[in-house]
C-alpha positions, -999 to +999 in steps of 0.1 A: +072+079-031+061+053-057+066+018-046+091-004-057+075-028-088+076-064-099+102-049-126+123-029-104+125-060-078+134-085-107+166-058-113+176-061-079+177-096-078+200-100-114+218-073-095+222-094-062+234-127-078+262-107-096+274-091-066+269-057-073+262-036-043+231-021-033+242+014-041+251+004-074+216-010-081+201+018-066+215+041-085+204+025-118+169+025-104+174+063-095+162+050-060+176+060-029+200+030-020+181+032+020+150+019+001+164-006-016+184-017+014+152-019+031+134-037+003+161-065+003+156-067+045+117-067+044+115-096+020+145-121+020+138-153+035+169-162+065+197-170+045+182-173+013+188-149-015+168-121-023+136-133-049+113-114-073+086-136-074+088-142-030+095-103-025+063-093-044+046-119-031+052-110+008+044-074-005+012-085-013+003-107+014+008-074+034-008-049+016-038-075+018-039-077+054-034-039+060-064-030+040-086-061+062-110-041+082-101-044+118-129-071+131-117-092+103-081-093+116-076-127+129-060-106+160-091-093+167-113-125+171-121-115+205-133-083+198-154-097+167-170-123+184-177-094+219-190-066+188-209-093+170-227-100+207-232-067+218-250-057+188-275-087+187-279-077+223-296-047+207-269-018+221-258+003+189-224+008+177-216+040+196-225+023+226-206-009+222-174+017+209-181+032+243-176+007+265-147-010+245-130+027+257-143+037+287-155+002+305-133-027+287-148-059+300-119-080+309-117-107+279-114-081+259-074-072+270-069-041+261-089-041+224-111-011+219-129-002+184-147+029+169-184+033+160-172+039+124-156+006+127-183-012+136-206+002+111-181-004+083-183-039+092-220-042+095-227-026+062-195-036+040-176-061+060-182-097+069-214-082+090-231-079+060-231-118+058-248-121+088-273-092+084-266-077+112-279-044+105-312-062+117-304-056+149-294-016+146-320+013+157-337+016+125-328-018+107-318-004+075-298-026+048-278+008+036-266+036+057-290+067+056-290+098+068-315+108+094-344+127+090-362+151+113-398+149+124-423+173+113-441+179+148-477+192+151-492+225+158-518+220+191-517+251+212-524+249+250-542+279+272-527+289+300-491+272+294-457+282+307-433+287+280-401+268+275-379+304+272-392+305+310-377+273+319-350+280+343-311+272+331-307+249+359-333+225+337-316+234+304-285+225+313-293+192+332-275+207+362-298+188+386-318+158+385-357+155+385-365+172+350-388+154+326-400+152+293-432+137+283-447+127+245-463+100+230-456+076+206-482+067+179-487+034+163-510+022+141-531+048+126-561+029+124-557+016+157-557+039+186-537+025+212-505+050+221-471+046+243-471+078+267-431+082+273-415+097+297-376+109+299-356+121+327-330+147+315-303+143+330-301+102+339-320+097+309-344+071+326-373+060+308-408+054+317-433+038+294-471+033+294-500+020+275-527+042+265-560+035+247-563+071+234-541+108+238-567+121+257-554+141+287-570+124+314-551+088+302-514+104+300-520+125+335-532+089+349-497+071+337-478+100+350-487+097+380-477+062+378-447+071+369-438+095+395-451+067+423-420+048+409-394+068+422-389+090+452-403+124+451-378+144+448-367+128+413-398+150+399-390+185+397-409+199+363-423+179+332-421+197+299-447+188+273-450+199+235-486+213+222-503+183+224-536+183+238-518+153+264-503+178+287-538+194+291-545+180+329-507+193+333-520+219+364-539+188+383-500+173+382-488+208+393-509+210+425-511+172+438-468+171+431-456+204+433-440+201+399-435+229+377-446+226+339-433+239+307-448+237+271-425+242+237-436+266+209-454+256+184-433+238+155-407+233+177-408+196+198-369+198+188-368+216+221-371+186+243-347+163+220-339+143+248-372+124+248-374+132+207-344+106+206-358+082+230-386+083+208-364+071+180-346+040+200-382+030+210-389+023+176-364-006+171-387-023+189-422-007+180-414+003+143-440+031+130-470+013+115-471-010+145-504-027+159-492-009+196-526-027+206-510-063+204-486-057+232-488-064+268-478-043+293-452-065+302-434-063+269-439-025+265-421-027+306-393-053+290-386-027+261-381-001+289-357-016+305-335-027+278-330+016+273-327+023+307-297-007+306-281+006+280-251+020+283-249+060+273-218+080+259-234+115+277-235+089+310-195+084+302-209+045+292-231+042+326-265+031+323-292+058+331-305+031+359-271+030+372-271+066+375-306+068+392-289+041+417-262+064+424-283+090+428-305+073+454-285+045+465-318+021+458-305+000+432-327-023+416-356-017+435-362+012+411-370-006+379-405-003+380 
């Protein structure tokens, strides 16, 4: 239904102060007289009489506020000021939407918000003010879409194929199955992060390496698995790399079982593929890996494994490892 114009309301006001009746002056409008009898409600003043000029102007006070995104709403202040938080906090907008839903913090009363939302606000909101997109994954003044990374064609004798990797591991039925790769920095420099991913808690576990030789990423796996109790390390799946070529020294010391993808394909193990791509907010590609400690590449794994996850229903992947051992902190190593 067309709405009701400056014209149209100055009609029903000369209409009004002559007494005419509302069906009356609906009917010379060829409106329904229940729209303009809701017209005269919505925007008379008490006991004043019915004006043009105040009608259209409460009209557009409305329409103004309706199309307000929802963290500019002066309602919404709280949730603002907790989104606005949350994000410089590094957690992304699907997270922070997540908890909002599934975990309210208290202050919040009740006020939940989308991922959409959010992003809308960062990108053409008041967010965009306070360059907040700074603080998102991949720190990107305009919303992209993302691409896929090429992976690289190493082939490893002897390997166990991924097709033979039980469905108990593929559908993260059971905890203790990993995902290993490495993250490259600088190409100039040849200092590496060996990662590490747990399937079904998502846990991370980072490392320094000086090069991707085999002997460096079996070393910091087995650093890895002295973090945790034994029974948290069931199988490690690997890409081609030539980094998963001690793979059968971890086999026989641990007991684990070990699984390579095909060739073109590290899509298979996604899970540590997107880890990969978090890890970046904080070590963007190009990055002189070779300046960090191994205290800050230790801090940057512990802000993922506090992160809250939507596949976790908004738990943290160390809360879920606590859970799951009843060990608590004691496991952020």
């Amino acid at each position: 239904m067309q709405r009701i114009t400056f014209f149209e309301r100055q009609i029903i006001e000369s209409g009004l102060r002559v007494g005419k009746p509302v069906r009356a002056i609906a009917k010379c409008l060829s409106r329904d007289h229940r729209v303009i009898q809701r017209e005269v409600n919505r925007n008379r003043m008490f006991i004043r009489p019915y004006s043009a000029i105040l009608a259209q102007r409460l009209t557009d006070q409305r329409e103004q506020k309706r199309h307000q995104r929802k963290l500019e709403k002066l309602e919404f202040q709280p949730l603002r000021q907790y989104v606005i938080k949350q994000l410089k906090e590094d957690l992304s907008p699907e997270q922070i939407a997540g908890v909002t839903t599934q975990q309210p913090p208290l202050e919040l009363k009740g006020q939940s918000i989308s991922h959409e939302s959010i992003y809308q606000y960062v990108y053409e909101g008041g967010g965009r003010f306070e360059n907040l997109y700074y603080h998102l994954r991949r720190k990107r003044k305009k919303r992209q879409k993302q691409r896929a990374r090429k992976p690289q064609k190493i082939v490893i004798p002897e390997r166990i194929s991924i097709h033979q990797r039980p469905a108990e591991i593929n559908e993260k039925l059971a905890f203790g199955h990993w995902e290993s790769d490495t993250l490259e920095g600088k190409r100039s420099i040849k200092e590496y992060v060996s990662v590490q991913y747990e399937r079904k808690s998502q846990l991370a576990r980072l490392h320094k390496i000086i090069d991707k030789s085999a002997i460096e990423t079996e070393e910091v796996i087995r650093d890895s698995i002295g973090s945790l109790p034994q029974y948290l390390w069931q199988s490690i799946t690997f890409d081609n790399g030539l980094e998963g070529a001690n793979h059968y020294q971890l086999k026989n010391d641990y007991q684990l079982k070990t699984y390579f993808c095909d060739a073109y394909a590290a899509w298979q193990k996604g899970g540590v593929e997107n880890l990969n791509g978090l890890i970046r907010q904080y070590i963007p590609k190009g990055s002189d890996i070779s300046k960090l400690t191994e205290d800050q590449i230790y801090a940057i794994q512990e802000k993922l494994n506090n992160r809250p996850r939507k596949s976790l229903n908004y738990l943290t992947p160390n809360q879920v490892i606590a859970q799951e051992t009843g060990l608590g902190g004691a496991l952020e190593t």
